[in-house]
C-alpha positions as CSV (number, residue, x, y, z in Angstrom):
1,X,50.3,54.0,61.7
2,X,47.5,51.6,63.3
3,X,49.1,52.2,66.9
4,X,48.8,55.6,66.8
5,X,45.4,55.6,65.5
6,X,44.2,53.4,67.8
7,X,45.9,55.8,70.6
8,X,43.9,58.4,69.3
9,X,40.6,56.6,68.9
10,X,41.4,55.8,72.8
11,X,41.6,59.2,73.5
12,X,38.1,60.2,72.0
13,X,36.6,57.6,74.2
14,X,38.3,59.0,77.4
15,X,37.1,62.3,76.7
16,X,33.3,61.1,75.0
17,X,33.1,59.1,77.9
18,X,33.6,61.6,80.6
19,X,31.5,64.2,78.8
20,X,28.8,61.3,79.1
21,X,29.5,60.6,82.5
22,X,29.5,64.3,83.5
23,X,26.0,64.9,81.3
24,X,24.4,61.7,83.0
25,X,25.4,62.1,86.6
26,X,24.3,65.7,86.6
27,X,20.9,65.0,85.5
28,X,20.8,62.1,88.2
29,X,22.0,64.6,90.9
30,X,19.3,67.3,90.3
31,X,16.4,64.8,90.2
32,X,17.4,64.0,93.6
33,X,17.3,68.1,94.7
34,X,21.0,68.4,94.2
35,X,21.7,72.0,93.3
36,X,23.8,73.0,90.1
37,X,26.0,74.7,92.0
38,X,27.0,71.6,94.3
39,X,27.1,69.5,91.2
40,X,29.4,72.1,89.4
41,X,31.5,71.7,91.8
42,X,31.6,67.8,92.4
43,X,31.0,65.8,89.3
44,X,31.7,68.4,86.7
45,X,35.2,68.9,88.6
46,X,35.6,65.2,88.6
47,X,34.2,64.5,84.7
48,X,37.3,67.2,83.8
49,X,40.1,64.8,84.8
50,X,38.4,61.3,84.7
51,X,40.6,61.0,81.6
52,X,43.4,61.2,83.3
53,X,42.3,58.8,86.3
54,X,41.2,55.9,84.1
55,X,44.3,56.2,82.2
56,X,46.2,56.2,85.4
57,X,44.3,53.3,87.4
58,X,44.5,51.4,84.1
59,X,48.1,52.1,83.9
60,X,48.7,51.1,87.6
61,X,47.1,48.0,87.4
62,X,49.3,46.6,83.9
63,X,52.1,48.1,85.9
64,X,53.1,50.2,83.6
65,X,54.0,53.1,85.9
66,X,56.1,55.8,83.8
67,X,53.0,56.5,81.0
68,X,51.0,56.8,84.3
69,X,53.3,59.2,85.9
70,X,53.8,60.9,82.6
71,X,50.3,61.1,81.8
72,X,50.0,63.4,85.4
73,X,53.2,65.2,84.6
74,X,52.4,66.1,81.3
75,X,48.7,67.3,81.9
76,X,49.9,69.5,84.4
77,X,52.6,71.1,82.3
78,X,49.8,71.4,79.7
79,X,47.2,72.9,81.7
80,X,49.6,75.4,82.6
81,X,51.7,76.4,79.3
82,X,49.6,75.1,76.5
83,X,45.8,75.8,78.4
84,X,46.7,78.8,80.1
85,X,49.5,80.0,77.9
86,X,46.4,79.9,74.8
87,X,43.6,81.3,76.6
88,X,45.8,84.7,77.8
89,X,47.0,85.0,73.7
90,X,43.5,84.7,72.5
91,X,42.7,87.7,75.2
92,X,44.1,88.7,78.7
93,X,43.1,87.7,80.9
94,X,42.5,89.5,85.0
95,X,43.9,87.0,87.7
96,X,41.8,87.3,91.0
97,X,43.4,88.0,94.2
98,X,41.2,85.0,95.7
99,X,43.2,83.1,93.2
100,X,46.3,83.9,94.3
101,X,46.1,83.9,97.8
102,X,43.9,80.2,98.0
103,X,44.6,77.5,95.0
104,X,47.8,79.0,93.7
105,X,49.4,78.2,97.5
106,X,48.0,74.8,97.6
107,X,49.1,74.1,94.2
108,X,53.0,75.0,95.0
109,X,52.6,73.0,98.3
110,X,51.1,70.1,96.6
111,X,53.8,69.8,93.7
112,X,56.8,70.5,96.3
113,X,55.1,67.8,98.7
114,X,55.2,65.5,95.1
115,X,58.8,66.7,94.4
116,X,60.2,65.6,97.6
117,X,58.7,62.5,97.3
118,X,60.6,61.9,94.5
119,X,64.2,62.7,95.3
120,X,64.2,59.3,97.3
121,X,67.8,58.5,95.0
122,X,69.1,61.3,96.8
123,X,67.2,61.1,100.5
124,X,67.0,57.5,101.1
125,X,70.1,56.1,98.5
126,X,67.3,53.7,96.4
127,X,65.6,54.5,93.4
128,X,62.7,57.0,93.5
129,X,59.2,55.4,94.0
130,X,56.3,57.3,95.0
131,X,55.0,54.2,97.5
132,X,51.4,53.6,98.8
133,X,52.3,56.0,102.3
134,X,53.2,58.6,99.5
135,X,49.7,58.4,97.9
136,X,48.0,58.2,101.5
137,X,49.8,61.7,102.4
138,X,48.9,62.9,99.2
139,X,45.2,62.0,99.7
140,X,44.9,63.6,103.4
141,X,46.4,66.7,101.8
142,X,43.2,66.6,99.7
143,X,41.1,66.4,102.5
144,X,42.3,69.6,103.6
145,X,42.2,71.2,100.4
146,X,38.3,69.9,100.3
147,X,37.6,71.4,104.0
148,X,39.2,75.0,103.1
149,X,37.1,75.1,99.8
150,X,33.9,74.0,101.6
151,X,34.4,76.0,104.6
152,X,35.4,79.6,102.2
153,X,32.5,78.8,100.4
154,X,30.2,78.6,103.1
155,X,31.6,81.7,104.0
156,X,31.6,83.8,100.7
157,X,28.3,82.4,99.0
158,X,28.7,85.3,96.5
159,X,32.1,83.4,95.3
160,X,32.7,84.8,91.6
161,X,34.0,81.2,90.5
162,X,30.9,79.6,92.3
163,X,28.8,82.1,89.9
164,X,30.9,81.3,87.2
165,X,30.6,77.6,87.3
166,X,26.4,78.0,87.8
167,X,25.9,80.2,84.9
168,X,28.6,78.7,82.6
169,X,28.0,74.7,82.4
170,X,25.5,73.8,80.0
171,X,25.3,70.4,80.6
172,X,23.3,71.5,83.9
173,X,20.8,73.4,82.4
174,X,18.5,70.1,82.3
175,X,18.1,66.4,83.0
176,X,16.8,64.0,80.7
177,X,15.1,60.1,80.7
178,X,18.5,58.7,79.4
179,X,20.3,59.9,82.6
180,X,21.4,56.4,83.5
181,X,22.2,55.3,79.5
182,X,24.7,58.8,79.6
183,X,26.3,57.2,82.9
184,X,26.5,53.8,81.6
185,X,27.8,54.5,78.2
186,X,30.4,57.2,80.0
187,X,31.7,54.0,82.1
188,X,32.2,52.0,79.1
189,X,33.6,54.9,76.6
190,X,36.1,55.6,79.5
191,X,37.1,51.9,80.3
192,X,37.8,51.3,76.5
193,X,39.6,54.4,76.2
194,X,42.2,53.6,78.8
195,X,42.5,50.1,77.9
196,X,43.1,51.8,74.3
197,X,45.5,54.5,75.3
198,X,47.6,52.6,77.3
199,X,48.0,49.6,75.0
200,X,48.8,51.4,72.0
201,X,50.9,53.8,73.6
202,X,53.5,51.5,74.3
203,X,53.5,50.0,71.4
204,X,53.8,54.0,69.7
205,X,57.1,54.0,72.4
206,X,58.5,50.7,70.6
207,X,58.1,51.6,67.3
208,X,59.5,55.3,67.5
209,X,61.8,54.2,70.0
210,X,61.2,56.5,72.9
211,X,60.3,55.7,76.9
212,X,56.3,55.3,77.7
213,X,57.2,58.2,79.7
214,X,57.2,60.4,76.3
215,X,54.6,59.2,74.8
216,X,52.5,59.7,78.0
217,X,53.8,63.1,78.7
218,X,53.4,64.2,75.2
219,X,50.3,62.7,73.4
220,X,48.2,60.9,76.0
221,X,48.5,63.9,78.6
222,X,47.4,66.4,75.8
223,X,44.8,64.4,74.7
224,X,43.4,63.9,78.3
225,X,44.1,67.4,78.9
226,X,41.5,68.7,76.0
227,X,38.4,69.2,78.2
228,X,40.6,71.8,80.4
229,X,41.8,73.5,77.0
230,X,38.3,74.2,75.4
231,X,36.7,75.0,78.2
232,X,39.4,77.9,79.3
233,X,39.5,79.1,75.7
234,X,35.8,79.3,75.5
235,X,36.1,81.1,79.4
236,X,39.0,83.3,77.7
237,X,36.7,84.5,75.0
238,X,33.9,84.9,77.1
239,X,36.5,87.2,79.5
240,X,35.7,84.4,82.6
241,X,38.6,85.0,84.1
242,X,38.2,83.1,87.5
243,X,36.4,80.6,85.3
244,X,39.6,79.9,83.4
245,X,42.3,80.2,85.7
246,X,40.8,78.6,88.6
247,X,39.9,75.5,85.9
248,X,44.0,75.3,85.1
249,X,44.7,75.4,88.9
250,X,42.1,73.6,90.2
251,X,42.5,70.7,87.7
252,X,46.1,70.1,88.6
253,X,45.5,70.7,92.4
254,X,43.2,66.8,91.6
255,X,45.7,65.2,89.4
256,X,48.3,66.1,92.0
257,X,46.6,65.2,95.2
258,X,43.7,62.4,94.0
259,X,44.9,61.1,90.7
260,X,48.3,60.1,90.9
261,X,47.9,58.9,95.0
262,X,45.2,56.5,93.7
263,X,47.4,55.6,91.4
264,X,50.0,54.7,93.8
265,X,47.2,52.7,96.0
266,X,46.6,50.3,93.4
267,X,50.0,49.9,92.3
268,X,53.7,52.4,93.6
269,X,54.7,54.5,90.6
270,X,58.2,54.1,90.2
271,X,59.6,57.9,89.2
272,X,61.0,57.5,85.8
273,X,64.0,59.7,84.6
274,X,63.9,63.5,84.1
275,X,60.6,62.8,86.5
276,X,61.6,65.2,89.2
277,X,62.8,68.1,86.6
278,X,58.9,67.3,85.0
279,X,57.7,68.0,88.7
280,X,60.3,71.7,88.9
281,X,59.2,72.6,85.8
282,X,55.6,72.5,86.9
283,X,56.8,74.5,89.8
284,X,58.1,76.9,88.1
285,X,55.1,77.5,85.8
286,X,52.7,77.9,87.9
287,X,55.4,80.1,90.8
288,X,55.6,82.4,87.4
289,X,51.7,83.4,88.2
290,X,53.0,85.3,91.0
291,X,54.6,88.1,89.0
292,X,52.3,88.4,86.9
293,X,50.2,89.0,89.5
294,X,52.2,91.7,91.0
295,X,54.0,93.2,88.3
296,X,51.5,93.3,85.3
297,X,48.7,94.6,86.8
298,X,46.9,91.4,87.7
299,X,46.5,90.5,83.9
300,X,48.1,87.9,82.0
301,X,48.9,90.1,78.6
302,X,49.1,88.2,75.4
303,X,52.7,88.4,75.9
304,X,53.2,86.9,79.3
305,X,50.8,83.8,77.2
306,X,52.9,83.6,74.5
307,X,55.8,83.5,76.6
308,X,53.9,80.1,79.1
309,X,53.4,78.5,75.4
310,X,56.7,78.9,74.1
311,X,58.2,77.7,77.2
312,X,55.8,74.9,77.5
313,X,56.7,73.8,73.6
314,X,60.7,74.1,74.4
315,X,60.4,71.9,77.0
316,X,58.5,69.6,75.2
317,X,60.7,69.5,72.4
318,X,63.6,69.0,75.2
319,X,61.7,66.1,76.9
320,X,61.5,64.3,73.6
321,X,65.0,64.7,72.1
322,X,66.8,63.5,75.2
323,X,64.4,60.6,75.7
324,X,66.7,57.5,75.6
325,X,65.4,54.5,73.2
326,X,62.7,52.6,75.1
C-alpha cells in the first residue's frame, strides 16, 4: 500500500531529522562554551519531541486538526503504556521520590488543565475547540514548569537526572566541522517528514475508512514516539531509572504544555470525538504511578509493566474498532 509506505518513509524522516538536528545543535552549542549539561537539557529535550511538533504545526497549518490532536494524544498514551509499560517488563524499574513529588504533579495538572478545556460541549453548549487563549494558558503554564525546574536545579546541582542526562547522551560527547550540515539536513529531514506524514495519513484514513484521528493516534503518534521508546529501554537495561521515567514524564509534560498550544496558535484544534476520554485515559495512566509508588515498594515490577502495556493495547484496539468511517 503506497500510502502507508510513504507514511512510514515520513516517519523516518521525522525521527532522522531530529536525531540530526539534536547531533548538530549540540555541537554548535559547546563551541560556543555551552555545557552538556545545559544542552541535555534544552535541545536534546526539544530534538525528543520535534516529531511530534512538526507533525503538529504542519497539521495546523492544512487545517487538519484531529491527526494533530491525535498525534499529541496518542504519544502521550504511548509514552506512558507502550514506553514505560516496556522498559518496567524488560527490568523494574525504582521510581524516585523527586519524581513523584515534582513532574508527576505537573503532569496531572497539565492534562486536567487540557481536559477542561475540552469539555466546552458540556461548559459553554458549542462544540469543543481548544482556541488560541487555550494554547496561551497552556504556554504560561510552561513557563512555570521552566522556572520550578531551573530554580530546583540551581538548588540541587547533584540532581540524579541532571547526572543521568550528562553521562548518558552520546551525541554530546563531541562536536564536529559538519555541525551546521547536521542542523540543516535535520530542518529539511523534518519538514519533509511532516509534509509526508500528514499527507499520507489521510489518505491511509480514506482508504481503511477510519477518522485522521485513528490513524494519528495509532501510527503517526507511535512512530513519533520512537525516540522516547529506545531511549527508556536502553535506560531500563542500563537500570537508569530517573533516566527513564523522567524521559516518559517529561516528554508529555512538552507535548501537553508547548506542542499542542503552538499548535492552537497557528491554527484552534477542534477536539475530535472520544478526544476527552483520550485526555482521562492519559490521566489515569500516569495517576496509576502513584501506587506504585506507595504500594510496590517504589518499583515498577514486570507485572505492574505488563499490566500499563496491556492496558495501553486494549485501549488501542478500543479506539480503533469504534472509530466511525472517516
Amino acid at each position: 500500500m503506497m500510502s502507508f509506505a510513504l507514511l512510514i518513509v515520513g516517519l523516518f524522516l521525522l525521527l532522522a531529522g531530529g536525531a540530526a538536528l539534536v547531533r548538530g545543535a549540540s555541537g554548535i552549542a559547546e563551541s560556543y562554551g555551552v555545557s552538556p549539561l545545559v544542552v541535555g537539557l534544552t535541545v536534546v529535550a526539544f530534538g525528543t519531541s520535534a516529531p511530534e511538533l512538526v507533525v503538529n504545526i504542519i497539521g495546523a497549518l492544512k487545517g487538519e486538526t484531529d491527526i494533530a490532536f491525535g498525534n499529541i494524544a496518542g504519544s502521550n498514551l504511548a509514552n506512558l503504556g507502550l514506553v514505560l509499560g516496556s522498559a518496567a517488563i524488560i527490568t523494574p524499574i525504582a521510581i524516585e521520590g523527586q519524581i513523584i513529588r515534582r513532574e508527576l504533579p505537573l503532569l496531572l495538572l497539565a492534562t486536567t488543565m487540557l481536559m477542561v478545556m475540552t469539555l466546552d460541549s458540556f461548559l459553554k453548549g458549542f462544540n469543543p475547540i481548544l482556541d488560541r487563549s487555550d494554547g496561551l494558558i497552556l504556554l504560561l503554564t510552561f513557563g512555570v514548569f521552566i522556572y520550578i525546574m531551573v530554580m530546583d536545579f540551581v538548588r540541587q546541582r547533584s540532581d540524579p537526572l541532571l547526572t543521568s542526562i550528562g553521562s548518558h547522551s552520546p551525541m554530546l560527547e563531541k562536536a564536529n566541522a559538519h555541525d551546521w550540515m547536521f542542523v540543516a539536513g535535520g530542518i529539511i529531514g523534518l519538514t519533509l517528514g511532516g509534509e509526508l506524514s500528514i499527507n499520507n495519513g489521510i489518505q491511509l484514513a480514506e482508504i481503511l475508512g477510519v477518522t485522521t484521528t485513528v490513524v494519528g493516534i495509532a501510527v503517526i503518534a507511535i512512530g513519533t514516539s520512537l525516540p522516547e521508546l529506545v531511549t527508556s529501554i536502553i535506560a531500563a537495561m542500563r537500570k537508569e531509572a530517573d533516566l527513564c521515567v523522567g524521559n516518559v514524564i517529561g516528554s508529555n509534560i512538552f507535548n501537553t504544555l508547548m506542542v499542542l498550544p503552538v499548535s492552537a496558535l497557528v491554527y484552534p484544534l477542534s477536539i475530535p470525538p472520544r478526544g476527552t476520554t483520550d485526555i482521562i485515559v492519559t490521566f489515569v495512566f500516569a495517576a496509576a504511578l502513584i501506587p506504585v509508588f506507595i504500594f510496590r515498594n517504589k518499583v515498577m515490577s514486570r507485572l505492574s509493566g505488563g499490566l500499563f502495556l496491556a492496558g495501553y493495547v486494549a485501549y488501542m484496539i478500543f479506539r480503533v474498532s469504534t472509530s466511525s468511517p472517516a
